[in-house]
N, C-alpha and C positions, 0 to 999 in steps of 0.2 A: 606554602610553596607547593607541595605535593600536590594538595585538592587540587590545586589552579594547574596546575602541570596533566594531572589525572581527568581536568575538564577539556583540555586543550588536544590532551589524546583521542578521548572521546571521538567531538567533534570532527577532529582530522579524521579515522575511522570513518564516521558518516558519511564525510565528501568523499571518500572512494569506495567507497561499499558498492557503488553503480556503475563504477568504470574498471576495477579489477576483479582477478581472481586470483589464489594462490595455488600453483601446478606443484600439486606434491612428486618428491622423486622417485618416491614408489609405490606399489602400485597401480603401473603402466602408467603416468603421467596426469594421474586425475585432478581434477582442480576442484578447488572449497573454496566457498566466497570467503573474502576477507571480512573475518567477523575480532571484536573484543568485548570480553564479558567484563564490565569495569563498575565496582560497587564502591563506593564512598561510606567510609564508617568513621563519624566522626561525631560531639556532643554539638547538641543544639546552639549557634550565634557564630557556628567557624565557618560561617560564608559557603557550606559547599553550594547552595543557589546561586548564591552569587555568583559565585566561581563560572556553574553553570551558564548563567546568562549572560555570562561576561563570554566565555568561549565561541556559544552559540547563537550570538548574535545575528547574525548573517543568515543561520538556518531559520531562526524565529522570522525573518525578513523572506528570504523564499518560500516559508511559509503560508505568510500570507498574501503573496503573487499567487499561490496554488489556490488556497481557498478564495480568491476574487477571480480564477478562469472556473472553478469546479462550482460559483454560485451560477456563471454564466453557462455552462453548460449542461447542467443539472435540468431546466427546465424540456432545452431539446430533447437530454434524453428521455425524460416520463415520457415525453407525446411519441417519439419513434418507440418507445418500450410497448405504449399505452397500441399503438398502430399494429407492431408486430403483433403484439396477442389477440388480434382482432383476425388480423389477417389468417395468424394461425389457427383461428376456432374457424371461421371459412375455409381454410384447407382440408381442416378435420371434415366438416361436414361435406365439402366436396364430393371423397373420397367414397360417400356415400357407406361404411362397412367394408368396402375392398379395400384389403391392407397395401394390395402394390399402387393402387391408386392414391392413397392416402398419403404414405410415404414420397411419390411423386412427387406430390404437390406440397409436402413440407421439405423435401430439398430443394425446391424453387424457390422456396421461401426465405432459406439461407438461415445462419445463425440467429438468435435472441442478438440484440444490438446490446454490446459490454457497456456497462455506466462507468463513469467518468471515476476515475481513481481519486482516492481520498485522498484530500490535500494535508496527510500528516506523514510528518518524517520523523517525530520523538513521540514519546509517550508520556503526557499527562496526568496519565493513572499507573503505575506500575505496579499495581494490584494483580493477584492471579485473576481476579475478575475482571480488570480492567483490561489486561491482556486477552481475554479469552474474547471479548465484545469483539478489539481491535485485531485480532486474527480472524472473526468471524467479516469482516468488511475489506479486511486487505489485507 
């Protein structure tokens, strides 16, 4: 009952992690995302997977709605990626060595175009390595 209870928290957690914050009373009113740190210690066959995928069903399902927009959009961004670093080795050379010219013409340029956000919202590997990959991408 726990586990299942301890996945179902979880999961709740996740679904509002993107829509609140908690405004602490002091302080001056500063807000902390709503986060819970929730570890499962249990002997191997007591379902805490289960449990898991029984909770987060729904997330594994939004999930992969994210990863079938993020294969679709993936392609545009490398060519707009592949465009901008073109453009901006042409702005560079422009500039000919004059730096207020150079700079000119890479603020007309505007930002690097952002890639498409990874489509994960759990973590498959909860390794410190696994973590570390997963912080370095999103």
């Amino acid at each position: 009952m726990e586990i299942g209870a301890q996945s179902v928290l979880g999961a709740a957690n996740l679904a509002v992690q993107a829509h609140a914050n908690v405004e602490l009373p002091i302080g001056g009113g500063s807000e902390r995302p709503v986060s819970c740190y929730l570890i499962t210690v249990a002997g191997t066959g007591e379902r805490k997977s289960a449990c898991d995928e029984q909770a987060l069903w729904p997330v594994s399902k939004h999930e992969a709605r994210l990863r079938e927009q993020h294969t679709h959009a993936l392609p545009d961004f490398i060519n707009d990626k592949l465009s901008w670093d073109k453009a901006r080795e042409r702005a560079v050379k422009s500039g000919g060595g004059n730096r207020a010219a150079t700079k000119t013409a890479l603020d007309a340029l505007g930002p690097s175009p952002a890639s498409p956000l990874e489509p994960m919202l759990t973590c498959p590997e909860p390794t410190y390595e696994g973590l570390c990959k997963l912080f370095a991408i999103g």
